[in-house]
C-alpha positions as CSV (number, residue, x, y, z in Angstrom):
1,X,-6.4,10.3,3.1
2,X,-2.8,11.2,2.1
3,X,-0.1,10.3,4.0
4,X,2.7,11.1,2.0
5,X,3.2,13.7,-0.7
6,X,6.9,15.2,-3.1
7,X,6.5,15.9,-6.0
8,X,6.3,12.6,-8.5
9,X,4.5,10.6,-5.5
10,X,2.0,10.8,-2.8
11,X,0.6,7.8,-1.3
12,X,-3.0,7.1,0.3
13,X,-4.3,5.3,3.2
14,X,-6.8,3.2,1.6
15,X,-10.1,2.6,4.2
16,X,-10.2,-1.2,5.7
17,X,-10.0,-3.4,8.5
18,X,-6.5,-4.4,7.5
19,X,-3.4,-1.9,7.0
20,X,-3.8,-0.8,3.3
21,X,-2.1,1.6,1.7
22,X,-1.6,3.1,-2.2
23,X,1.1,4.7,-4.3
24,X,0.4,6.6,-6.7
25,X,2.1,8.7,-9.3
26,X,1.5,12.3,-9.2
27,X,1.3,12.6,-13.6
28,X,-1.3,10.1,-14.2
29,X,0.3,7.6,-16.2
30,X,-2.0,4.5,-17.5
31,X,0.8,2.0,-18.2
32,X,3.8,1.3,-16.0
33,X,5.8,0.7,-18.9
34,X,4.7,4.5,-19.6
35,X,6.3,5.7,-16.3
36,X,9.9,6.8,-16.5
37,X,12.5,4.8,-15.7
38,X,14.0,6.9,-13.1
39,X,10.5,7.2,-11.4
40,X,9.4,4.1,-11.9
41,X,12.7,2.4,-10.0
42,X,11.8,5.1,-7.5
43,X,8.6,3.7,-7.1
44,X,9.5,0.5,-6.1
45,X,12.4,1.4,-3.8
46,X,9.0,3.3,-2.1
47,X,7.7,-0.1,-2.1
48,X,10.4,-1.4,-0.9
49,X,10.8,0.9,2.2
50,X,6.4,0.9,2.6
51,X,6.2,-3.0,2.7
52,X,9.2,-3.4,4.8
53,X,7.8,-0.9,6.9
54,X,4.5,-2.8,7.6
55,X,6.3,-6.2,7.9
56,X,8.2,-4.6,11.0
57,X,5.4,-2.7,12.3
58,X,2.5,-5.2,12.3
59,X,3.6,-8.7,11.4
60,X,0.9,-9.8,9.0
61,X,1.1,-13.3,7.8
62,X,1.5,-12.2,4.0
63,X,1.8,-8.9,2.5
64,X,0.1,-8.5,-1.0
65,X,0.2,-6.3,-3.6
66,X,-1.7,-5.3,-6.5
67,X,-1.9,-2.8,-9.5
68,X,-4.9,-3.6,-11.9
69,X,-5.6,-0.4,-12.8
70,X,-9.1,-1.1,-14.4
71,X,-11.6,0.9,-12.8
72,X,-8.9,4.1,-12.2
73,X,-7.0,3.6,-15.2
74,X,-3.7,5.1,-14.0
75,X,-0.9,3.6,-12.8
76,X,-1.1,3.0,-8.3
77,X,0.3,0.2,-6.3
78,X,-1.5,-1.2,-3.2
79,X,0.4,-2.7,-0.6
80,X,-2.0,-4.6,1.7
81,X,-0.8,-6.5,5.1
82,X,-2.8,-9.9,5.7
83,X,-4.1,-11.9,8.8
84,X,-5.3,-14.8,8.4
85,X,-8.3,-13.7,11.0
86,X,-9.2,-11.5,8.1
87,X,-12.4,-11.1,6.9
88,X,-11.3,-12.3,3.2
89,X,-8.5,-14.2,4.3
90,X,-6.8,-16.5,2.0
91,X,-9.6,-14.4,-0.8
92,X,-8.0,-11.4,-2.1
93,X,-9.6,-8.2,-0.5
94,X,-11.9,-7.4,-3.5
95,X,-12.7,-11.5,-3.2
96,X,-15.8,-13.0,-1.3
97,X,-16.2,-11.7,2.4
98,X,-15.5,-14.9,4.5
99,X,-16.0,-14.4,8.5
100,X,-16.2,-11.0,10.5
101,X,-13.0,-10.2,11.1
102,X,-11.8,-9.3,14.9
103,X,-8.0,-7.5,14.3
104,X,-6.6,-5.6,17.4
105,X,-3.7,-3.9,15.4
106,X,-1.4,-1.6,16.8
107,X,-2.3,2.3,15.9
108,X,-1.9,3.5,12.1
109,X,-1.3,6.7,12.6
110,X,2.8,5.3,14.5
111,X,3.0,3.2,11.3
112,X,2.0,6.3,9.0
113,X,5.1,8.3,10.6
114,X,7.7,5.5,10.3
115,X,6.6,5.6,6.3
116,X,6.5,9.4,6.1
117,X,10.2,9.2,8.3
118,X,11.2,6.3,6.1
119,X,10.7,7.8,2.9
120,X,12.0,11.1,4.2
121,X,15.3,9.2,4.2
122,X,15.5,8.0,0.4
């Protein structure tokens, strides 16, 4: 699902127990040395505001982020908040499944509108 689109972005709620979300460039670049400099510091200040966003809103314990890249070979950030009541907690989230995890997290769709109001700002 898309929660955010201009026109060099658009980010995606990724589908998890935890708050995950994905930015991606709209060209499909595979390297992120390949990405423009102008749009590739814009990308991070999106970062920026997207992962100070979901430290405010739901208090994880750690926020990670990752860009392999390998099975979609274009260039996406994922910004992932972490509980330690996770169920791959301290494991990454493509890791070994550890417990079932039991989060009562406030509601997404609040935290999607402070990201779409955030970045509506930059």
């Amino acid at each position: 699902m898309i929660i955010y689109e201009d026109k060099e972005l658009y980010i995606e709620k990724e589908e998890s127990e935890i708050p995950w979300l994905k930015i991606f460039t709209k060209e499909a670049y595979k390297e992120l040395g390949d990405v423009p400099k102008d749009l590739r510091s814009r990308l991070w200040n999106v970062y920026d505001i997207i992962e100070e966003e979901m430290k405010n809103y739901y208090n994880p314990k750690k926020i990670n982020m990752a860009s392999f890249a390998n099975m979609l070979p274009r260039v996406h950030i994922h910004i992932m908040a972490r509980y330690e009541g996770d169920s791959h907690f301290p494991n990454p989230m493509w890791g070994e499944k550890l417990r079932i995890a039991n989060l009562n997290l406030p509601d997404e769709k609040i935290f999607h509108e402070k990201v779409k109001k955030a970045l509506e700002n930059l």
